[in-house]
Every structure is written in structure tokens, then in C-alpha cells.
N, CA, C and O atoms as a CHARMM CRD file, in Angstrom:
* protein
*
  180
    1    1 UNK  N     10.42400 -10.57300   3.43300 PROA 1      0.00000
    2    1 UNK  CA    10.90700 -11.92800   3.49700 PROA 1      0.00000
    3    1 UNK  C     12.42400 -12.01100   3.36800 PROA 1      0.00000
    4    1 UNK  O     13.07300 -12.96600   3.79400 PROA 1      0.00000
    5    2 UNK  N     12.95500 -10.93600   2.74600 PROA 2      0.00000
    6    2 UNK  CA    14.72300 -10.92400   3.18800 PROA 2      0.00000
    7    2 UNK  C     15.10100 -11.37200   3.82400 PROA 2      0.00000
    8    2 UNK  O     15.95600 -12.24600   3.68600 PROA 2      0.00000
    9    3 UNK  N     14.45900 -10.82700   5.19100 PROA 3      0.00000
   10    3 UNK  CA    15.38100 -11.23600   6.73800 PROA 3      0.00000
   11    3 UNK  C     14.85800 -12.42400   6.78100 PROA 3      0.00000
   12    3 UNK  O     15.08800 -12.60700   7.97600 PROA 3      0.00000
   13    4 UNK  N     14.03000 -13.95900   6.25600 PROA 4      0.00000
   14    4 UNK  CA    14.41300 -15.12500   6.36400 PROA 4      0.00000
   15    4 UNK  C     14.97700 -15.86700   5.14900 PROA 4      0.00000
   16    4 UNK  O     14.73700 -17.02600   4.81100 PROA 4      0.00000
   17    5 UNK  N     15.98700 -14.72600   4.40200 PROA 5      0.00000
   18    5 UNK  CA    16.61600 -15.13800   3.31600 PROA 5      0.00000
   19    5 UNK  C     16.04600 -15.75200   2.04400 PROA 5      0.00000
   20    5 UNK  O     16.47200 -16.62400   1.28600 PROA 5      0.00000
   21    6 UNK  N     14.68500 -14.83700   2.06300 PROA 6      0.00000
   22    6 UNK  CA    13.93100 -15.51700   0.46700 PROA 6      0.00000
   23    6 UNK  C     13.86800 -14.39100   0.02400 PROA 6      0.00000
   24    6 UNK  O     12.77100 -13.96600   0.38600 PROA 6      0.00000
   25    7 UNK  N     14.48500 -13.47900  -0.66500 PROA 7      0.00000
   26    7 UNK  CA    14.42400 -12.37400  -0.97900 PROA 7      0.00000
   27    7 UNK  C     13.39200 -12.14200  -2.50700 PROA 7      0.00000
   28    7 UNK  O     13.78800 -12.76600  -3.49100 PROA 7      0.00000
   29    8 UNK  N     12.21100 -11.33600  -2.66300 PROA 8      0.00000
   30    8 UNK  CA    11.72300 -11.53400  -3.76900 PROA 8      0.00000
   31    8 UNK  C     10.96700 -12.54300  -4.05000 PROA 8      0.00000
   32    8 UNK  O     10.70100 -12.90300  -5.19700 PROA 8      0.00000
   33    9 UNK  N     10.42900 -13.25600  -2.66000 PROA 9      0.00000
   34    9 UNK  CA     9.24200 -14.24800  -2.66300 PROA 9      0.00000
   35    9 UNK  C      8.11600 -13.81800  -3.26800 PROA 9      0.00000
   36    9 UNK  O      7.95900 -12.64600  -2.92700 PROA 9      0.00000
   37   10 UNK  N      7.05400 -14.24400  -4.15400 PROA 10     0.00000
   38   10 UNK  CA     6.30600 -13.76500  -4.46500 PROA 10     0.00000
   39   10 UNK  C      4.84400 -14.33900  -3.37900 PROA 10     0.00000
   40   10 UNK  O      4.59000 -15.53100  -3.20900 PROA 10     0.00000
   41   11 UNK  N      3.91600 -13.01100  -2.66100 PROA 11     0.00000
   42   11 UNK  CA     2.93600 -13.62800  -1.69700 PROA 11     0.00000
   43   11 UNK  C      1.94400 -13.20600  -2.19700 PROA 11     0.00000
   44   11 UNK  O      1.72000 -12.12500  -2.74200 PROA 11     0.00000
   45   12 UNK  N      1.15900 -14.29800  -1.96800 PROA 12     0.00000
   46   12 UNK  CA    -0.49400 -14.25400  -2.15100 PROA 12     0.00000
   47   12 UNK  C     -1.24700 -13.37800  -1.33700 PROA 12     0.00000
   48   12 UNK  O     -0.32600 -12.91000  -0.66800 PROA 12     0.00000
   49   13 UNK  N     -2.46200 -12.72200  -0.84400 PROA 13     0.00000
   50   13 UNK  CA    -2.78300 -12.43100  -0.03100 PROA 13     0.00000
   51   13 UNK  C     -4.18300 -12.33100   0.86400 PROA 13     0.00000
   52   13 UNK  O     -4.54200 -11.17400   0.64400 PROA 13     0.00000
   53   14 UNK  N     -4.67600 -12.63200   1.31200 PROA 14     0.00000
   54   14 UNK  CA    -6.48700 -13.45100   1.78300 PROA 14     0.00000
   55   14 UNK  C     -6.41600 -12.57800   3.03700 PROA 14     0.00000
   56   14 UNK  O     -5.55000 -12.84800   3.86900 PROA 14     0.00000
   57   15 UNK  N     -7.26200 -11.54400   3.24800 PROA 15     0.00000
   58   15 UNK  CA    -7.78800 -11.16600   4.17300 PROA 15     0.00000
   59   15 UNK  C     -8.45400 -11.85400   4.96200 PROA 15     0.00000
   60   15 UNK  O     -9.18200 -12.70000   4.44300 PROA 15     0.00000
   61   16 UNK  N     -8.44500 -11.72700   6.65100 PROA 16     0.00000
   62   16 UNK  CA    -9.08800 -12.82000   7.08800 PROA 16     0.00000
   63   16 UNK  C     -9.84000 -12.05700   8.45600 PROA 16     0.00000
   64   16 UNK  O     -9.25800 -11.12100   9.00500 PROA 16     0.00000
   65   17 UNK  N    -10.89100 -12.44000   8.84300 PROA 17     0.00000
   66   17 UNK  CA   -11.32700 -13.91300   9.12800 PROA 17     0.00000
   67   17 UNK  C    -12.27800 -14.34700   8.02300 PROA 17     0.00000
   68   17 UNK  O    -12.86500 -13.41000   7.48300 PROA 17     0.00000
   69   18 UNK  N    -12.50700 -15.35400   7.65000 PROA 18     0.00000
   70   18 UNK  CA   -13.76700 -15.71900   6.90700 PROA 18     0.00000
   71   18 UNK  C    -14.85700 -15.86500   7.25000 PROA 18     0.00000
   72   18 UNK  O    -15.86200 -15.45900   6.66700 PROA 18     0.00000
   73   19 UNK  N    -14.77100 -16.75700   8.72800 PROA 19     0.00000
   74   19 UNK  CA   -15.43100 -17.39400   9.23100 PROA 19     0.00000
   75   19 UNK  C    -16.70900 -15.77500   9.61100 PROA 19     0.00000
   76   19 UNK  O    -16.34900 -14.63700   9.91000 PROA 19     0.00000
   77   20 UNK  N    -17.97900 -16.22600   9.46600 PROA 20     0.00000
   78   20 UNK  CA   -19.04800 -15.71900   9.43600 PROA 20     0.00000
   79   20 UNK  C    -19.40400 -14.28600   8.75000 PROA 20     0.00000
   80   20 UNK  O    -19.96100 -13.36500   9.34600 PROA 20     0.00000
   81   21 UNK  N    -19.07300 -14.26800   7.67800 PROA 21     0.00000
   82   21 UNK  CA   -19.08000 -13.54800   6.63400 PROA 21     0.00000
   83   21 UNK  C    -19.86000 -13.83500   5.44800 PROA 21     0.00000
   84   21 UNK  O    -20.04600 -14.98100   5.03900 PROA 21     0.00000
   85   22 UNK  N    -20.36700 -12.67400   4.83700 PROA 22     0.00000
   86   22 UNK  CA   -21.62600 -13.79700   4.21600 PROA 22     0.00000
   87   22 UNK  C    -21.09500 -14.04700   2.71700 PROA 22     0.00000
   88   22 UNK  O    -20.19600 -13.34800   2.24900 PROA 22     0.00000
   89   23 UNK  N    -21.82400 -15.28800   1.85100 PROA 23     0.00000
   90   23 UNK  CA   -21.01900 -15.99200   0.95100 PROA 23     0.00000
   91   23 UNK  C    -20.45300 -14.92600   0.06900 PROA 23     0.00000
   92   23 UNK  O    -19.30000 -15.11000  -0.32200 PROA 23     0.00000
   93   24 UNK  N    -21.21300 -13.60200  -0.38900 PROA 24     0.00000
   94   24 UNK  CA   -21.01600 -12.54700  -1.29200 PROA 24     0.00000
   95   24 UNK  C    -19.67500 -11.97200  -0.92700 PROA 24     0.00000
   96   24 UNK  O    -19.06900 -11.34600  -1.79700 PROA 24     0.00000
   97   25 UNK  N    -19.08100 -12.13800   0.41800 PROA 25     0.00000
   98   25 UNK  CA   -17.80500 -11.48500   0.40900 PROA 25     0.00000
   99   25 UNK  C    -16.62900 -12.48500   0.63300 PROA 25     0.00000
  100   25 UNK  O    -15.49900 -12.36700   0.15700 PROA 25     0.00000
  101   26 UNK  N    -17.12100 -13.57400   1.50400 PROA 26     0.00000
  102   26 UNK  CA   -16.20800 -14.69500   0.48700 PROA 26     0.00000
  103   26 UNK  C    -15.73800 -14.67800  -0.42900 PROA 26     0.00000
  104   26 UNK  O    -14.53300 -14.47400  -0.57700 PROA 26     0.00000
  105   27 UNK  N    -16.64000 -14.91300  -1.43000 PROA 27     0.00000
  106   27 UNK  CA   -16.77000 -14.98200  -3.33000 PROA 27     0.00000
  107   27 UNK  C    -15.54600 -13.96500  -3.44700 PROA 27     0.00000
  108   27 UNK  O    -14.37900 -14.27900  -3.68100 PROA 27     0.00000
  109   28 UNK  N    -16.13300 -12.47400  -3.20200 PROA 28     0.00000
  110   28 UNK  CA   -15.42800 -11.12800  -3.33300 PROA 28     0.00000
  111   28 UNK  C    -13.98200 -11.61800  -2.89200 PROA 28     0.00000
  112   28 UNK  O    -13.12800 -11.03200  -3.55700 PROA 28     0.00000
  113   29 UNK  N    -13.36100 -12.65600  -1.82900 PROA 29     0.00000
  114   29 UNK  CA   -11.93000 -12.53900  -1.53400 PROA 29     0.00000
  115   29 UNK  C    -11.34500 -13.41600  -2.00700 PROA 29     0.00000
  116   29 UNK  O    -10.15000 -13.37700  -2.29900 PROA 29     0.00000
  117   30 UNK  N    -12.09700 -14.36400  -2.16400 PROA 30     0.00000
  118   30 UNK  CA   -11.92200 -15.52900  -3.31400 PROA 30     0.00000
  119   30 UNK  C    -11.58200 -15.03300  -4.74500 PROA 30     0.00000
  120   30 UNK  O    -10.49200 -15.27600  -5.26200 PROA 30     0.00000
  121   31 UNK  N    -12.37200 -14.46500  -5.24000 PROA 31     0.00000
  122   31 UNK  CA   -11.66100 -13.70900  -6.44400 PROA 31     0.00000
  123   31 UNK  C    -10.48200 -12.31800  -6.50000 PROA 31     0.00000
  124   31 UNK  O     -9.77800 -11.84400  -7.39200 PROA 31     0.00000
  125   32 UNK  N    -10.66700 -12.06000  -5.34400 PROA 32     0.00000
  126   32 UNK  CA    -9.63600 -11.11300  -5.42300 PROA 32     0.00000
  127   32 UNK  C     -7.95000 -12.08800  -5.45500 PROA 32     0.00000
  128   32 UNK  O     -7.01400 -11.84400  -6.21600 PROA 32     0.00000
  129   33 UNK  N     -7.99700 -13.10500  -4.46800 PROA 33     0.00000
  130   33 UNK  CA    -6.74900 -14.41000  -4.32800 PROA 33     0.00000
  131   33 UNK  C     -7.03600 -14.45100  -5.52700 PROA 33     0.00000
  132   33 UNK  O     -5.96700 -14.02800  -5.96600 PROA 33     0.00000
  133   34 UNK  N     -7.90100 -14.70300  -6.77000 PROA 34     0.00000
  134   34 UNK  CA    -7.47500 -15.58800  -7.70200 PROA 34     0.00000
  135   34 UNK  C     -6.82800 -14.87200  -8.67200 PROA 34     0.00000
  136   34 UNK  O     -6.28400 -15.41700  -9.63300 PROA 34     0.00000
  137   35 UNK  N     -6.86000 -12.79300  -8.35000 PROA 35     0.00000
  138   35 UNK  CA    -6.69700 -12.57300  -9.53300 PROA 35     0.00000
  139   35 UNK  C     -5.00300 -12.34400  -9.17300 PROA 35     0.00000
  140   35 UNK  O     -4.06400 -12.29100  -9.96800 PROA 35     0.00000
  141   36 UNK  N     -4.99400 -12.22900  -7.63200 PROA 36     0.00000
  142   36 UNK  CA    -3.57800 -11.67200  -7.32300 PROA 36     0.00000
  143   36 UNK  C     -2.54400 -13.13900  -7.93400 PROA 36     0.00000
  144   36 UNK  O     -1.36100 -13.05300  -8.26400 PROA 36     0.00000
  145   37 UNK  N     -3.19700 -14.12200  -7.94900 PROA 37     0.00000
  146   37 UNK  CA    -2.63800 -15.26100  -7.74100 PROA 37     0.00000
  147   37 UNK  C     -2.08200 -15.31500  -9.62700 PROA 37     0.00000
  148   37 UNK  O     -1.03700 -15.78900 -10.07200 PROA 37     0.00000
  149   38 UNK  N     -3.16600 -14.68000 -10.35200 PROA 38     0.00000
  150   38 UNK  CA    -2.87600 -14.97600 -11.97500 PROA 38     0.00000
  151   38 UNK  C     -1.61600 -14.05900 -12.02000 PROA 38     0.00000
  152   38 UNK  O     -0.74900 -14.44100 -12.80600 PROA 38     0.00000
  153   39 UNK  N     -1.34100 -12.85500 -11.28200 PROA 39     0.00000
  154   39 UNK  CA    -0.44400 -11.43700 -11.61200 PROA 39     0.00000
  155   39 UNK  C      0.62800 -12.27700 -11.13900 PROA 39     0.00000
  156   39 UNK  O      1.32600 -12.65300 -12.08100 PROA 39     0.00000
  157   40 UNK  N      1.12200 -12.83300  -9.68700 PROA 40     0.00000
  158   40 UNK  CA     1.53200 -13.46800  -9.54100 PROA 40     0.00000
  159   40 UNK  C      2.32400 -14.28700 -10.40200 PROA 40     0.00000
  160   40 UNK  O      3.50400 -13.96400 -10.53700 PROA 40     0.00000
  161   41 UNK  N      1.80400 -15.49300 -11.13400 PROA 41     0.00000
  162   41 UNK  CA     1.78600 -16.63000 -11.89600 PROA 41     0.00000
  163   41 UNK  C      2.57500 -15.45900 -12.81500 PROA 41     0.00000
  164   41 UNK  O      3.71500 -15.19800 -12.43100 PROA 41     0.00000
  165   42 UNK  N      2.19700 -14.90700 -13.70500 PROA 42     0.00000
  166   42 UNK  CA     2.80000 -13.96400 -14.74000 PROA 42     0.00000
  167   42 UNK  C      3.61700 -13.50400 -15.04500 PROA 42     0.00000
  168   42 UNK  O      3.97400 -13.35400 -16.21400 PROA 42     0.00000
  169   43 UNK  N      4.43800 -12.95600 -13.57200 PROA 43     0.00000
  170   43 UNK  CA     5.44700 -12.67100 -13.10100 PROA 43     0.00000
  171   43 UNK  C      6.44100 -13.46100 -12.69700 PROA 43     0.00000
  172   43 UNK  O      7.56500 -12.96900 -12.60200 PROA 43     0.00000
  173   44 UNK  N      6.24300 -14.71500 -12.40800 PROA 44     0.00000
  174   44 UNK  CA     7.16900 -15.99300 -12.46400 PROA 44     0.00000
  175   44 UNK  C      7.51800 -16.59900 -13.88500 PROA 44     0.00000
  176   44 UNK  O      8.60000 -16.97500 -14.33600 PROA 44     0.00000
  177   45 UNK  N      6.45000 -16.57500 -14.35500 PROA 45     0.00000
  178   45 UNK  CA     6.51900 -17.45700 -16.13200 PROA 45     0.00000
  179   45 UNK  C      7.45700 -17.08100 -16.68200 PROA 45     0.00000
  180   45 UNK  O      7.71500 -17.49100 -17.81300 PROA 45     0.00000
């Protein structure tokens, strides 16, 4: 993200597609976003 001058953005990250995937691995990427999202959060505070 440097080269559009946000250097040290912090990104989330969601593998994709979702769409027709069954709910168990949803769930699975859904919690994986939530945990990247807490490390994330942690690191800003």
C-alpha cells in the first residue's frame, strides 16, 4: 500500500469466493476475519 501512499495500512483478509461453499467453511473464514481482525485491532490500540 506504499505506492498509494498509506504506508503501514493495516489489511484484513477474506478469501474468496463464498458464494457456494458450504456453511462449515464460511463459518471457518468468518472466524479466521474475526481473529485477524482482533490481531489487527491490537496492534492499532
Amino acid at each position: 500500500m506504499a505506492a498509494l501512499g498509506i504506508s503501514g495500512l493495516p489489511l484484513l483478509v477474506v478469501q474468496h469466493p463464498l458464494g457456494g461453499e458450504r456453511p462449515e467453511a464460511v463459518a471457518r473464514r468468518a472466524l479466521q476475519a474475526v481473529e485477524q481482525l482482533a490481531s489487527l485491532i491490537g496492534r492499532v490500540a
